[in-house]
C-alpha positions in Angstrom: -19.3 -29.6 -18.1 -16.2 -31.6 -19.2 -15.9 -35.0 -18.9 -13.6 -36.7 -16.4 -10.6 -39.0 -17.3 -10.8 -42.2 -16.1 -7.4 -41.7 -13.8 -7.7 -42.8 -10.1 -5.9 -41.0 -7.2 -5.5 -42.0 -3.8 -5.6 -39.3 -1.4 -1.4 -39.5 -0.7 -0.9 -39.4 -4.2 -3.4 -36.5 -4.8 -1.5 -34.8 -1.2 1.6 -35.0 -4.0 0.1 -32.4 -6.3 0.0 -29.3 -3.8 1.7 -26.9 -6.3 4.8 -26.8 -4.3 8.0 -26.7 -5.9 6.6 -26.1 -9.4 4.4 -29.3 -9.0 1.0 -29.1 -10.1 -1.6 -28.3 -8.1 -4.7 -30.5 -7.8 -8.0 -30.4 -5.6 -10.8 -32.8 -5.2 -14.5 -32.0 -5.0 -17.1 -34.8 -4.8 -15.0 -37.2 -5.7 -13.7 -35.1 -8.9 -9.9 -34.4 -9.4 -9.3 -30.4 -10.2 -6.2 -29.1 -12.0 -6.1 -25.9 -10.4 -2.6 -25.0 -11.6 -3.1 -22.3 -13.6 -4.9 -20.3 -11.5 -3.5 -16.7 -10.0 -5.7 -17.0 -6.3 -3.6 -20.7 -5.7 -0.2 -19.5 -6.2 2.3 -22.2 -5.2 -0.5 -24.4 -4.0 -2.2 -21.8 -1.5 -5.2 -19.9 -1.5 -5.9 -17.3 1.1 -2.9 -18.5 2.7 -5.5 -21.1 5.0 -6.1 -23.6 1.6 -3.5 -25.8 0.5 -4.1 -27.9 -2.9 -3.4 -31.4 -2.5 -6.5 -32.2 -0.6 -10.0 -32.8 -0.7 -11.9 -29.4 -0.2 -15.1 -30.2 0.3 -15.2 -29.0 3.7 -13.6 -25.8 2.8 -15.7 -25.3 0.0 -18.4 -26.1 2.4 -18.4 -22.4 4.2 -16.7 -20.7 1.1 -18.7 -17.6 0.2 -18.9 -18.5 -3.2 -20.2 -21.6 -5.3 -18.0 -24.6 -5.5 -19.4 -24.0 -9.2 -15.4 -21.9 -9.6 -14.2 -25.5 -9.9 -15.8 -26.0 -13.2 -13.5 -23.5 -14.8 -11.0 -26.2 -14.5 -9.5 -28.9 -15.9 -10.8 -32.2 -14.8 -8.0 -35.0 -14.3 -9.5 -37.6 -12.7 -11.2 -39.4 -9.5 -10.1 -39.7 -6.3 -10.1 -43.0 -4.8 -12.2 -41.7 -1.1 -15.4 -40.6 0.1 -16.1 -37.0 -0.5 -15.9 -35.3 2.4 -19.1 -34.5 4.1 -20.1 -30.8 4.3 -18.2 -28.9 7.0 -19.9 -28.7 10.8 -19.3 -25.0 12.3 -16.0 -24.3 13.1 -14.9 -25.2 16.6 -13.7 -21.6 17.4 -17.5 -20.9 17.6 -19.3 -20.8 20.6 -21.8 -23.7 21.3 -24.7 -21.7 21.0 -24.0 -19.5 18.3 -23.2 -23.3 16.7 -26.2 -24.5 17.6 -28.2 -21.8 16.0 -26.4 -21.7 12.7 -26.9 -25.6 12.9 -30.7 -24.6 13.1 -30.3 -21.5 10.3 -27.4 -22.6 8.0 -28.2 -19.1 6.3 -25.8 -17.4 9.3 -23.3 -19.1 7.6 -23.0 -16.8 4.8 -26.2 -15.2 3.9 -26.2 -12.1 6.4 -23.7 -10.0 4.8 -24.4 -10.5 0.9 -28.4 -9.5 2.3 -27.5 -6.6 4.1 -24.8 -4.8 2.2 -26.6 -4.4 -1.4 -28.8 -1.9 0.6 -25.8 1.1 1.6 -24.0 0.0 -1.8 -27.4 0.4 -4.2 -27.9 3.9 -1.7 -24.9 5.2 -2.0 -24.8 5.0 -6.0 -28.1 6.5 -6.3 -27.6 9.3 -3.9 -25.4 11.3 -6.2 -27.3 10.3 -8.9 -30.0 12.2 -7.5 -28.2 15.1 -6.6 -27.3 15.7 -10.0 -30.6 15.2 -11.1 -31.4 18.2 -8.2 -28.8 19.9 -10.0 -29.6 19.8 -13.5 -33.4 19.7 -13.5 -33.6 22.1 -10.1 -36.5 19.9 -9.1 -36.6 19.7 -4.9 -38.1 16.0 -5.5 -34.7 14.9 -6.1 -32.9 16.7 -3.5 -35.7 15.4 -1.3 -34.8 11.7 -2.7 -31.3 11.8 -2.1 -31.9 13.1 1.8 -34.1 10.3 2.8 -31.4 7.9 1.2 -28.4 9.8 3.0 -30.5 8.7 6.1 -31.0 4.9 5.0 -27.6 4.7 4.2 -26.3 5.8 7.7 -28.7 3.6 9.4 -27.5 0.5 7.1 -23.8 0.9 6.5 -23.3 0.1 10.2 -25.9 -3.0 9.9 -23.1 -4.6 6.3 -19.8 -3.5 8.5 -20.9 -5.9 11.5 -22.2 -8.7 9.2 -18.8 -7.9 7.3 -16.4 -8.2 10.3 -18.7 -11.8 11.1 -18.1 -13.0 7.8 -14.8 -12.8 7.9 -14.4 -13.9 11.2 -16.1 -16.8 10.0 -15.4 -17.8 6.7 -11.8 -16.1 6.1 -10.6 -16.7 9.9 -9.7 -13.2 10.1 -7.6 -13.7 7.3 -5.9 -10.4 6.4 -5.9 -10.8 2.6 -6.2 -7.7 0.2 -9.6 -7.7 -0.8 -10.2 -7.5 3.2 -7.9 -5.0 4.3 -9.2 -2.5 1.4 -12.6 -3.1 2.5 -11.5 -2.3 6.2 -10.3 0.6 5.1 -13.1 1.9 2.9 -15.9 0.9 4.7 -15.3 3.0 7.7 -14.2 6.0 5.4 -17.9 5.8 3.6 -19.7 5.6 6.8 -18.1 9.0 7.7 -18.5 10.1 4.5 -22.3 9.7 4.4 -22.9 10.4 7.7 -20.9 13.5 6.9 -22.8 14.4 4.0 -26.2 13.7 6.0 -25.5 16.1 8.4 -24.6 18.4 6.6 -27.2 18.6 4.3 -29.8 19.0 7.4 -27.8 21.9 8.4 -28.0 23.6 4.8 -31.8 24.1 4.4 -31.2 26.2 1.6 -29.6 24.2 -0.5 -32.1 23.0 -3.1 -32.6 26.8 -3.7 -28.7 27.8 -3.5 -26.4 24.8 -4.3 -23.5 26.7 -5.3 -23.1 28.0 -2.0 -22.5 24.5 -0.9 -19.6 22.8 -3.2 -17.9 20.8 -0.3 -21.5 18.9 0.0 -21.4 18.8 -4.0 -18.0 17.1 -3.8 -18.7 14.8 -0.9 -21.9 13.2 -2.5 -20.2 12.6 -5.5 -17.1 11.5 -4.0 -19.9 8.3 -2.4 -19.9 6.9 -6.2 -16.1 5.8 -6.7 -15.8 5.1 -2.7 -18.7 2.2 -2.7 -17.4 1.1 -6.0 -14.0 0.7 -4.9 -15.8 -1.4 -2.4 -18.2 -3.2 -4.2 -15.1 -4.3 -6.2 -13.4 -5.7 -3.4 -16.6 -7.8 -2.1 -17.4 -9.3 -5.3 -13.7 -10.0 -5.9 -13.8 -12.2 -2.9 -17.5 -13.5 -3.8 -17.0 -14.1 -7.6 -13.6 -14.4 -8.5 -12.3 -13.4 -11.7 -13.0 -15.9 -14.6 -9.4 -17.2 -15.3 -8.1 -18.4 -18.5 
């Protein structure tokens, strides 16, 4: 952790640096001065297009999906002359008792999605996996293995989508930034896609013995691989930025 300069900034002289203009760009966190200038996701001062640099973000960072740890990868310039903002309450576009219960479990705030999507993403790279392990080795264990998951990963892709659409409802405000609008897209496609593929393996109960006869399933299951990485990019784009020089 670098050391912070001993410069002091009121908060209308820190409201000065909001990267408009070709000004620097500047954000406090805990009382700690940020030179966020340099960074590619705070273009001309915004982020997200909801952030603006010049301010105190402690209540942003507050129901950020990701670690106000980022900050670290930047320049410290100096203090800021105000109490840190206290952590954020629940939005006020939330219903009181939805409020109320994530006042109880502050895990709604974030956790739901992150706990529920690893399940269709870690499925949906092993499936093909196993069927070309079926396909190589001819062993029906595999194909057997990669059915059952077919089968999880319809039951769970719906489960991530909803705790998806929340979490950006709530932490993103229905933001419609890139990382979001490819996930839209793909999500949906891979739900089809593997329910697709599940059904259609049911209906081909002689495929472990005869796979060649079946090389739109083939294609399908191993079209799952790229699809969930394309959106397991995405996610962890938007959970784990890119390290930035």
């Amino acid at each position: 952790m670098s050391q912070t300069p001993d410069r002091r900034f009121s908060p209308q002289e820190l409201a000065g640096f909001d990267g408009s203009d070709g000004k620097p760009a500047y954000v406090a966190h805990k009382g700690v001065v940020y030179d966020i200038t340099g960074s590619r996701l705070w273009k001309a001062g915004k982020h997200m297009n909801r952030h603006h640099a010049g301010a105190d973000m402690g209540l942003d960072l507050a129901q950020a999906p990701h670690s106000p740890d980022v900050l670290e990868r930047f320049p410290r310039v100096g203090l800021l002359e105000a109490p840190a903002r206290a952590p954020e309450p629940v939005a006020d576009r939330v219903p009181p008792r939805l409020s109320r219960l994530m006042k109880r479990f502050p895990m709604l705030k974030r956790h739901p999605h992150p706990m529920t999507v690893h399940f269709p993403i870690a499925f949906c790279v092993v499936i093909p996996v196993c069927l070309v392990l079926a396909l190589v080795t001819g062993w029906s264990g595999f194909d057997a293995a990669m059915l059952v998951l077919l089968g999880a990963a319809v039951a769970f892709t719906p489960v991530a989508i909803v705790t998806g659409l929340f979490t950006w409802w709530l932490n993103y405000a229905s933001a419609r930034i890139k990382p979001v609008i490819v996930k839209l897209v793909a999500t949906p496609a891979l739900f089809l896609a593997v329910l697709w593929a599940f059904v259609a393996r049911l209906n081909a109960p002689d495929f472990p013995a005869h796979p060649g006869q079946h090389p739109g399933l083939i294609v399908l299951i191993l079209a799952l691989f790229p699809l969930v990485s394309l959106i397991g990019w995405f996610g962890a784009a938007l959970t784990f930025p890119p390290h930035e020089d």
